[in-house]
C-alpha positions in Angstrom: 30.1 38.5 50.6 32.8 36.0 48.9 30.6 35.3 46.1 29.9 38.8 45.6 33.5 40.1 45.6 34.3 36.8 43.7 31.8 38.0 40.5 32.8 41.8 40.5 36.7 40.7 40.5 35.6 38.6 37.2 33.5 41.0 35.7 30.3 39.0 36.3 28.5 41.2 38.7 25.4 42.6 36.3 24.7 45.5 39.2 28.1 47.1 39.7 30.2 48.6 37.0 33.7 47.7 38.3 36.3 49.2 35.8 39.0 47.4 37.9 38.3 43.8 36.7 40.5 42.0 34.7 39.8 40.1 31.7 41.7 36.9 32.2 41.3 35.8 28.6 42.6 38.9 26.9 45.9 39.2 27.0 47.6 42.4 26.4 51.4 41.8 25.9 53.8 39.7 27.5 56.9 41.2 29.1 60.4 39.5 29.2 63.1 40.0 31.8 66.8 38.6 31.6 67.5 36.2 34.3 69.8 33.3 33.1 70.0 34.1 29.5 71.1 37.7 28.1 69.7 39.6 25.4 71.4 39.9 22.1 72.9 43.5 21.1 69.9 44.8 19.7 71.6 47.4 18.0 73.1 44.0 15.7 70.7 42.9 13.4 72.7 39.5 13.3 72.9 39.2 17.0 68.7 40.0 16.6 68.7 36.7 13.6 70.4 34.2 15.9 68.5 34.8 19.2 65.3 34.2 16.6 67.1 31.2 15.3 67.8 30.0 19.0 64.1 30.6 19.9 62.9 28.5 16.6 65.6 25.6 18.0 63.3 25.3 21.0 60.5 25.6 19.2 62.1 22.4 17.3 62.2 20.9 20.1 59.4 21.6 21.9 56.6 21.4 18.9 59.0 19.0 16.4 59.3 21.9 14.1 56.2 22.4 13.5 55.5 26.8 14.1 58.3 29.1 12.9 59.2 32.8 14.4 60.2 34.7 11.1 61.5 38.2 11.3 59.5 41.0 8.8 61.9 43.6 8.9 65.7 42.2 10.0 66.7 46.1 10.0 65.8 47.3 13.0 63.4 49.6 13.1 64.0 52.7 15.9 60.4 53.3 18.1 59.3 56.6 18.4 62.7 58.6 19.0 64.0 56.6 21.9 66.8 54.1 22.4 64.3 51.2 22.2 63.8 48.7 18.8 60.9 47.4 17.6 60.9 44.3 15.3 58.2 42.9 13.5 57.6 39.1 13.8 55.3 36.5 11.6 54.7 33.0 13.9 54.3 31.0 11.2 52.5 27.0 10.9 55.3 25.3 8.8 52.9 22.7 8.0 49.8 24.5 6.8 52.2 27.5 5.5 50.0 29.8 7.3 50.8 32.8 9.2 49.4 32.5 13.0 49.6 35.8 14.1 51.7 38.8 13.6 53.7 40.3 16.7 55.6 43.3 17.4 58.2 42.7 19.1 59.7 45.8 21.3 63.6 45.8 23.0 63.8 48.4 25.7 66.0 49.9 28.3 64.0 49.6 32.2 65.1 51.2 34.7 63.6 49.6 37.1 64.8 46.1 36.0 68.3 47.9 35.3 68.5 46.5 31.6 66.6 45.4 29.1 63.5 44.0 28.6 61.2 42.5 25.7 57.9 43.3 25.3 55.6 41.3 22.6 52.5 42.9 21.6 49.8 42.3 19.2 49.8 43.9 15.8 47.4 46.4 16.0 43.7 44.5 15.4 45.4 41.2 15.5 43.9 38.7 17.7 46.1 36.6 19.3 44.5 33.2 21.6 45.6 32.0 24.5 46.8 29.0 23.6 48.9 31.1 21.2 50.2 33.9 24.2 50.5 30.1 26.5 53.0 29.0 23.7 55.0 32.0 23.1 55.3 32.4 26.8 57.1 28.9 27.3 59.4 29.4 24.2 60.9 32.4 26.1 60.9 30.7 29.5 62.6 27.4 27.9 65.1 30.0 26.7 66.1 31.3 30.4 64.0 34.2 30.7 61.6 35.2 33.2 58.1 36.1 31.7 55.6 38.3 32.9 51.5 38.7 31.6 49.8 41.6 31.2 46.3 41.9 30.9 43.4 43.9 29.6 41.6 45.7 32.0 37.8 46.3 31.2 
């Protein structure tokens, strides 16, 4: 009975269609919530620079400079008529001069955590791995944020 419930929960069970189970390699987004550290003024595209440029210090620190967040479009960009901001964001291998993977990266209002949050998604068709999501996750917790994973659902 374990075994059973342990396959459909993974999506191995060959006789069941189970549109509940969750791909645990396919990450969807990851969603930030301020706990210790704040949220620039997202509205202030130079407020938006230096919590990049605090994000790439821990990088520094944690990687030895190696991977680079690099704002596309330092003007904020408003998201579909609403209050929230999306920015466009290149992680970038300093060494190999390479662009990793290319994120959107969305400031919003919740209610329900009464403030803002950050949600980091995927360009659309851009793969991004899980050592890459794994990374991106600790820069953001090393800053004093709580993080949060969201995942596909097949």
């Amino acid at each position: 009975m374990f075994k059973k419930w342990l396959f459909t929960c993974f999506g191995i069970n060959t006789d069941k269609k189970n549109n509940e189970s969750i791909s645990f390699n396919q990450i969807k987004n990851i969603t930030i919530v301020e706990t210790v550290s704040k949220f620039p003024d997202i509205t202030n595209k130079w407020n938006v620079i230096r919590f990049f440029d605090s994000a790439n210090s821990i990088v520094e620190t944690l990687l030895g400079n190696s991977i680079e967040f690099i704002l596309e479009n330092p003007n904020e960009i408003p998201y579909k008529n609403t209050k929230d901001i999306k920015y466009t964001v290149n992680m970038f291998n300093i060494k190999t001069r390479r662009i990793l993977n290319k994120l959107s990266f969305y400031f919003k209002y919740d209610s329900s955590q009464m403030g803002h949050i950050l949600i980091i998604k995927p360009v659309k068709s851009e793969i991004v791995s899980s050592n890459h999501w794994s990374f991106i996750e600790s820069v953001f917790y090393n800053m004093g944020f709580q993080t949060t994973i969201k995942y596909h659902k097949k």
